[in-house]
Structure formats: C-alpha cells, structure tokens
C-alpha positions as CSV (number, residue, x, y, z in Angstrom):
1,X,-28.7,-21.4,171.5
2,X,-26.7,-18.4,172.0
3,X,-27.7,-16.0,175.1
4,X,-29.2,-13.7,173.3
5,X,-31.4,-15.8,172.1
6,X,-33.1,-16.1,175.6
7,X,-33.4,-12.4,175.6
8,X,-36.7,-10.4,174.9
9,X,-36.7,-9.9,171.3
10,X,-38.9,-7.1,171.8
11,X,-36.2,-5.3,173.4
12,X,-33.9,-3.5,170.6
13,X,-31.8,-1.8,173.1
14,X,-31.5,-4.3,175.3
15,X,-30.0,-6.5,172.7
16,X,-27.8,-4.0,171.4
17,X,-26.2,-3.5,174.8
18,X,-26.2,-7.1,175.1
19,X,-24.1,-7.9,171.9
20,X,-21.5,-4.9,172.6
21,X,-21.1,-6.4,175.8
22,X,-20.5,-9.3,174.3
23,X,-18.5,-8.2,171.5
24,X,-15.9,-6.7,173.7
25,X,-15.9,-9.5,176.4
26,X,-16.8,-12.9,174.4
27,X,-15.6,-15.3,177.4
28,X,-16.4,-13.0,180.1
29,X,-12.2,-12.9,181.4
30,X,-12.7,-9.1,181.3
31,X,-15.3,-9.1,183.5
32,X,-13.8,-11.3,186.0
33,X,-10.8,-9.5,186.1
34,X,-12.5,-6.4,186.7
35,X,-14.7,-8.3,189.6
36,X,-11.1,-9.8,190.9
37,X,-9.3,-6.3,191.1
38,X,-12.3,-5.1,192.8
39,X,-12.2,-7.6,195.4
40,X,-8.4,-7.2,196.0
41,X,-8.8,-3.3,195.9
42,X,-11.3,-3.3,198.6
43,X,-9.3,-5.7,200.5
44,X,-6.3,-3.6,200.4
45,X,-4.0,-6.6,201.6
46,X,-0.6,-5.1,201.1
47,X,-1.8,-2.5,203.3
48,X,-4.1,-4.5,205.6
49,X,-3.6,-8.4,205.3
50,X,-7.5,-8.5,204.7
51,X,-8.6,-11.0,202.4
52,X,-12.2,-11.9,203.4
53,X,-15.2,-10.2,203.1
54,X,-15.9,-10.6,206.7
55,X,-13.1,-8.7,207.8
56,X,-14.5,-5.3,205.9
57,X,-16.3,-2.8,207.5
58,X,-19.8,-1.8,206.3
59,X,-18.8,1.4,205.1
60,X,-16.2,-0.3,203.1
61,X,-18.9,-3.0,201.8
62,X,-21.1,-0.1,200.9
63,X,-18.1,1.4,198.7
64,X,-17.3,-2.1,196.8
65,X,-20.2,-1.0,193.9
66,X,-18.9,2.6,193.1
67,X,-15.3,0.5,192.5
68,X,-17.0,-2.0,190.3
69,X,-18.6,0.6,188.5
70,X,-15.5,2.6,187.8
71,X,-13.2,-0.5,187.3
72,X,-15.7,-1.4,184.5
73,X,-15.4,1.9,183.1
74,X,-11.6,2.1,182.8
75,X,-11.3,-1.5,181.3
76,X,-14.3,-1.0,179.1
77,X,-13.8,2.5,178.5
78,X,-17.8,3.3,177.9
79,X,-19.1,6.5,178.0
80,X,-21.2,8.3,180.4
81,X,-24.3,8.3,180.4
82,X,-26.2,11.5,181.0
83,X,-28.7,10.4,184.1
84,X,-26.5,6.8,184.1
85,X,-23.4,5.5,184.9
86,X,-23.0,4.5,180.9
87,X,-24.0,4.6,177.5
88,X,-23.6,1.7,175.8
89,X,-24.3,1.1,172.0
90,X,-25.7,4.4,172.5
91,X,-28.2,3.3,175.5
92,X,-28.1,4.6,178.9
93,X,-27.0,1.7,181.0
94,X,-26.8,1.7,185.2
95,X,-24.2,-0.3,186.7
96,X,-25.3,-2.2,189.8
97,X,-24.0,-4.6,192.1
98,X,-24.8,-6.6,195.3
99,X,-23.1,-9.2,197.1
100,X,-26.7,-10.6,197.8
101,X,-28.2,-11.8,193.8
102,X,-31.4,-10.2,193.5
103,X,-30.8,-7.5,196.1
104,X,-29.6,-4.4,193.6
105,X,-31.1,-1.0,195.1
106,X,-32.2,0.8,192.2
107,X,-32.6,5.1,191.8
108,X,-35.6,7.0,190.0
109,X,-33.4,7.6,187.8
110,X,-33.1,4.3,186.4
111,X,-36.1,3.7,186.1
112,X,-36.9,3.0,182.5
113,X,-33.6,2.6,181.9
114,X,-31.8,-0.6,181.7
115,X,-29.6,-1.5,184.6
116,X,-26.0,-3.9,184.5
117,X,-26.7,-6.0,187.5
118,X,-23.9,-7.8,188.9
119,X,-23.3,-10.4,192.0
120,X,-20.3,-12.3,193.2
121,X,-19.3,-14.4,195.7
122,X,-15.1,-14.4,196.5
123,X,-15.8,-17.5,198.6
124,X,-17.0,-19.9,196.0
125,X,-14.8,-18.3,193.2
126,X,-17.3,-17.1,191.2
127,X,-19.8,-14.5,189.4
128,X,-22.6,-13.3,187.4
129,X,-23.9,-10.3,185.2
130,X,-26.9,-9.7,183.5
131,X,-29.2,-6.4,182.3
132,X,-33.5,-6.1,183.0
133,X,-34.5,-3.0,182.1
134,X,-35.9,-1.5,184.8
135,X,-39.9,-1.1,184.7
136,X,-42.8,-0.5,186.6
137,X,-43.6,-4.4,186.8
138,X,-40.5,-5.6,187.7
139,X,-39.8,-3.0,190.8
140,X,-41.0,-3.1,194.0
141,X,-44.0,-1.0,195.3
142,X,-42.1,0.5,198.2
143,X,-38.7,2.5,198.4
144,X,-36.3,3.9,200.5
145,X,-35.7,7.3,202.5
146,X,-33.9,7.7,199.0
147,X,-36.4,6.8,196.7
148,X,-34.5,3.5,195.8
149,X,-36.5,0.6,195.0
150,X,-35.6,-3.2,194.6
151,X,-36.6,-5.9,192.3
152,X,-39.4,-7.8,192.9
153,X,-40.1,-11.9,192.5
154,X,-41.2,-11.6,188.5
155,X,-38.2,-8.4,188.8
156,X,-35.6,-10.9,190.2
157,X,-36.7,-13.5,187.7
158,X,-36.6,-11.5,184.6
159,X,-33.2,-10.8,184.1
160,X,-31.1,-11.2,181.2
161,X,-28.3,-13.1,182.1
162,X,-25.0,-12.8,180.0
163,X,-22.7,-14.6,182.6
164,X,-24.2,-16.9,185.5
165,X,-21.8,-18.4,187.7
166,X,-18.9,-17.9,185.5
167,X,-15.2,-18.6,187.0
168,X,-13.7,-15.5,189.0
169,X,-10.1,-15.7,189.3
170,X,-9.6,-17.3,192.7
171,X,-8.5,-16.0,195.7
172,X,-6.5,-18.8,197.0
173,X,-6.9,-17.6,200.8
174,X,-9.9,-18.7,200.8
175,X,-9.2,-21.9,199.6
176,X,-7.0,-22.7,202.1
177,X,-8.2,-24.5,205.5
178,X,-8.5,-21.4,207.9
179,X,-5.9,-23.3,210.1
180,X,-3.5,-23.2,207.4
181,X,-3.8,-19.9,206.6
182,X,-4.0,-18.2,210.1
183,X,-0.5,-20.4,210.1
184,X,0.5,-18.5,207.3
185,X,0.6,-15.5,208.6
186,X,1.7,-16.1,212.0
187,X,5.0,-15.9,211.1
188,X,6.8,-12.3,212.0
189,X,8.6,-12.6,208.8
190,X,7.3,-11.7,205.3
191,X,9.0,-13.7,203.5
192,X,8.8,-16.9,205.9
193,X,5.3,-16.0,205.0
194,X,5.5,-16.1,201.2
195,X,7.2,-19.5,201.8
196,X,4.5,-20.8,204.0
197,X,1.9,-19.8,201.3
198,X,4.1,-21.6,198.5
199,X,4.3,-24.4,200.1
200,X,0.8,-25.0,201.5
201,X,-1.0,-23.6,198.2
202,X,1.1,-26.8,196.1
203,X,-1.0,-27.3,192.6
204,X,-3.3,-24.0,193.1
205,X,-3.1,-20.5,191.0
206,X,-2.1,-17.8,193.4
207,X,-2.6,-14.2,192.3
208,X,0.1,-11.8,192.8
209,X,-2.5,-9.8,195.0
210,X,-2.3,-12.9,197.6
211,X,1.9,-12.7,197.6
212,X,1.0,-9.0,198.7
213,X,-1.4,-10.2,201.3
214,X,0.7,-12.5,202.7
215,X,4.0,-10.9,203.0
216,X,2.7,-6.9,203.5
217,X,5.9,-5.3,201.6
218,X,6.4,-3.1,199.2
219,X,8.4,-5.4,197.1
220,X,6.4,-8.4,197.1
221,X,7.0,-9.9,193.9
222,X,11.1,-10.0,194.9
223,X,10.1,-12.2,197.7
224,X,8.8,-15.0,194.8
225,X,12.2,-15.3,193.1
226,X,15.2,-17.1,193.6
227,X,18.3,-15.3,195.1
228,X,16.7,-15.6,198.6
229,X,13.1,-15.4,197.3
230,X,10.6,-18.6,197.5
231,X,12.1,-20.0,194.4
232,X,15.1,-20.6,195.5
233,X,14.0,-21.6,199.8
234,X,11.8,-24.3,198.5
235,X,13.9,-25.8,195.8
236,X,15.5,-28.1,198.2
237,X,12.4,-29.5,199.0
238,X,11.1,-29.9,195.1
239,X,9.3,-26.5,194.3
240,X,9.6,-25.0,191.4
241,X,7.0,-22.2,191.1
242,X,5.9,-20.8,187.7
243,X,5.0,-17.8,186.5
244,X,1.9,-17.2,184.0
245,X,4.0,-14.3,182.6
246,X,6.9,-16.7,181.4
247,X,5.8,-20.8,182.4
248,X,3.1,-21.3,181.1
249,X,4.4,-23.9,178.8
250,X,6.3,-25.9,181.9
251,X,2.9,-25.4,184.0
252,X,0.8,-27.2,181.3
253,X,3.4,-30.1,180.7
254,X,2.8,-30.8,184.7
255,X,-0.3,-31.1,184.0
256,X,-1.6,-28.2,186.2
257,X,-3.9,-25.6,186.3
258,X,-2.1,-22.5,183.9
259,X,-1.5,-19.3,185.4
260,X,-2.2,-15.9,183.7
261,X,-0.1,-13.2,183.3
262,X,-0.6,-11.5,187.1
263,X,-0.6,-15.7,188.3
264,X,1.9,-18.2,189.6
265,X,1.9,-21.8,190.9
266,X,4.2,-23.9,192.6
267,X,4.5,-27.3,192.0
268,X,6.7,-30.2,193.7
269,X,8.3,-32.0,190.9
270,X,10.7,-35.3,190.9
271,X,12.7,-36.3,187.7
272,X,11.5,-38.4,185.2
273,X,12.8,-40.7,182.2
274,X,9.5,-40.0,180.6
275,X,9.6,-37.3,177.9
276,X,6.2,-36.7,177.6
277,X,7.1,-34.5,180.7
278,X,8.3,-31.4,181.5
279,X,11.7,-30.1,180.6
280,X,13.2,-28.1,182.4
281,X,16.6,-27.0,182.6
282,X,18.1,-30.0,180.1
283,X,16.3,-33.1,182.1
284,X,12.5,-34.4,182.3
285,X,10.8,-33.5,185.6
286,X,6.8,-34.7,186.5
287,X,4.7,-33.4,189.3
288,X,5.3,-35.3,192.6
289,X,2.5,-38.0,193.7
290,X,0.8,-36.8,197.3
291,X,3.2,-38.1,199.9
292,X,5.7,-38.8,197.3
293,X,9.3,-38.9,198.5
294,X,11.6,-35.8,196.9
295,X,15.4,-37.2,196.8
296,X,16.5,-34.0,194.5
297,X,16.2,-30.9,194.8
298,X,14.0,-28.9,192.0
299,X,15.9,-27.6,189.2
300,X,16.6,-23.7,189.0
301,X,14.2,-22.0,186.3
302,X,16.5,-19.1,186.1
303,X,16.9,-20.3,182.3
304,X,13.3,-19.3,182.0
305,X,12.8,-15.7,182.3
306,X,11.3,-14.8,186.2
C-alpha cells in the first residue's frame, strides 16, 4: 500500500498536493536536507558554537518555522500562495512547523485550507511531514490573542502523513557523550578541535556544518585536509577520513556508513592481505577492530581527490 492510499479519497486536492510532493521528493532526502540546513542555520555554529536546541533563545525558537518555510521554498521552488505560504498543484498549501508533533498554531486564514505540518527532533535524528486540511472538526474551539487555533485530539489524529520518523541527516554533536563533546571544544585551538572531533566521532557521518561548529573559522573545510589539516595529524594514529564528495567508494569497502556530498567520516584502518577490502593508495586496508592495535600509519588519500 502506497501512502496515498491511506489518504482520504474524498479529498482531490489533498491528493494532488500529496503526489507533487511526492513526485519531487520520492525518498523524502529533500526534505531532510531542508530540515538539516534549518537546524544548522538556526544554530549558527560557525558564528556561535551552538549546536543544541537548548542553547537557543525563545525568540530564536520562534523564528526556526519562517526558516523552514522559506528553505522549502527555495529547494522546492513552489509558488505563493495568495492567503498561504504555497500553491501547490495549483492548491493553496500553509507550511507549518513545531518542535512539539501535534502542536502547529494555525491562522484564520488557513482555515479551509490545507496546511504542510512538519515536526523534528535534532536529538533523535529524525522527522516527519504530513498535510490535514484544516476544518472546523479538526480545530480547536478556542484561539489565541491572534486568532490562531490548534489541532484538536480527532485534528491531531487525522493527519496525512507522507514521512513519519524518517532519517534526518545527523548532527553528530549530539551523538557524542556530552563529556566528550564539552572536551571537544575545550581546546583554545580550532584545529586541535577539528582533531578532537575526528578522532572521537571514529565510524559516524559528520556534516560539514559540525567541522564549522567545532573549529569557529572561516576556513573550516582547510582544517579537514592533509598539509596540516586533520587528515594528515591523525594519519599516524590510523585515520583516514573520507569525503562523500570524492570516497564514497573507499567508505563503502570499510564497510561504513557512506557520506553525502556535504559529509565525511573518519575511520581507523590497519592493512590487510584480504582483497575484498579497501584499496587505497596501491595496498588493501580494513577498518580497525575496537581496541585494535595500529602499527602503521594510515595511507595518504591525496591520490583521491580531497
């Protein structure tokens, strides 16, 4: 059963949004990537070194939907609506989110109308988006000083999901143990710091937004590469780390989680006679076992485009 199939059929505008939605985002990586830059734009680590939610002020919480709703716009390129955010298929279409699922505060002027809701949650790596159209039955009786209303239990319950759950790209800071990150950045240096991170975050994708966290300069992604950079400071003790822009073949031979285009991952590696393995750089290298002793240092990638 596909998910439109679990949509009211009675609903011809409903479904039409759904299945442009669909059409232009069949796996939903848009979407994420939209929810991601949001995240990190809100954040503003580069600037900041923020990289929770708790660290934002309200007013900066408050501000996180109008950047989802024009980050969707510029990847999606939709028109505007005329009393809505969007027209999509030709419908007028709201764009909503909440950090809370459920909790979207909805204008008069939507109602009627059918509303994107979205939700995420940065912590557990993941979010969801769905449409309701928003009617009397599904509202709640009272509003705000504003006139908004919210969704009500049948409300909360009726809406059409397109993605549930689904994978956001992860924000590997908040993977970490707390201690190991507040370790991270304890360091004076930026580019101890992008070590630190390298090294702790072994086997785990680490968006190019967390390099800029973590070492707060201008020219981040110099601080990744050999000549001084990460690649080369950890290679005596095994690293290599890979990029998703030109690795992508070494990463899956590892055997590790693949890294887009804005991605990397570092991995400790020890040679190998096996040639199911990895080769890099003329010889066979595997991933190193968890405590496993490195006797050689990781081969340069430099062959590999950076």
């Amino acid at each position: 059963m596909t998910v439109l199939d679990a949509f009211d059929r009675s609903d011809r505008a409903l479904l039409e949004v759904a299945a442009e939605i669909n059409r232009l985002d069949p796996d939903g990586s848009r979407w994420g990537a939209v929810i991601r830059h949001t995240y990190d734009m809100i954040y503003n680590g580069q600037e900041t070194g923020r990289y929770r939610w708790d660290q934002l002020m309200k007013t900066e919480k408050t501000h996180f939907g109008t950047l989802f709703e024009i980050n969707a716009q510029r990847e999606f390129q939709f028109l505007g609506g005329v009393t809505t955010d969007y027209r999509i298929a030709g419908h007028q279409v709201d764009a909503k989110w909440s950090q809370t699922i459920g909790a979207w505060m909805l204008p008069p002027e939507v109602f009627g109308e059918l509303a994107l809701v979205a939700t995420g949650d940065d912590y557990r790596s993941a979010w969801s988006l769905g449409l309701i159209r928003v009617t009397q039955d599904v509202r709640k009786e009272s509003t705000n000083r504003d006139r908004k209303s919210g969704l009500n239990d049948y409300g909360r319950r009726s809406v059409h999901w397109l993605w549930r759950d689904a994978a956001l790209p992860p924000n590997v800071l908040l993977q970490l143990p707390r201690e190991i990150v507040d370790d991270i950045f304890a360091h004076r240096s930026g580019t101890e710091r992008t070590h630190r991170l390298f090294r702790a975050a072994e086997g785990l994708i680490v968006h190019r937004n967390a390099v800029a966290t973590v070492s707060r300069q201008l020219d981040h992604q110099k601080r990744v590469r050999a000549n001084g950079g990460s690649r080369s400071a950890l290679a005596p003790e095994g690293f290599v780390i890979l990029s998703g822009m030109y690795h992508r073949d070494i990463a899956s031979a590892l055997r590790v989680p693949v890294p887009r285009t804005d991605e990397y991952i570092s991995v400790r590696v020890v040679p190998t006679a096996d040639d199911g393995a990895a080769l890099i750089a003329g010889e066979y290298w595997r991933r190193a076992l968890p405590g496993e002793v490195v006797t050689r240092p990781a081969p340069p990638i430099d062959d590999y485009k950076r």
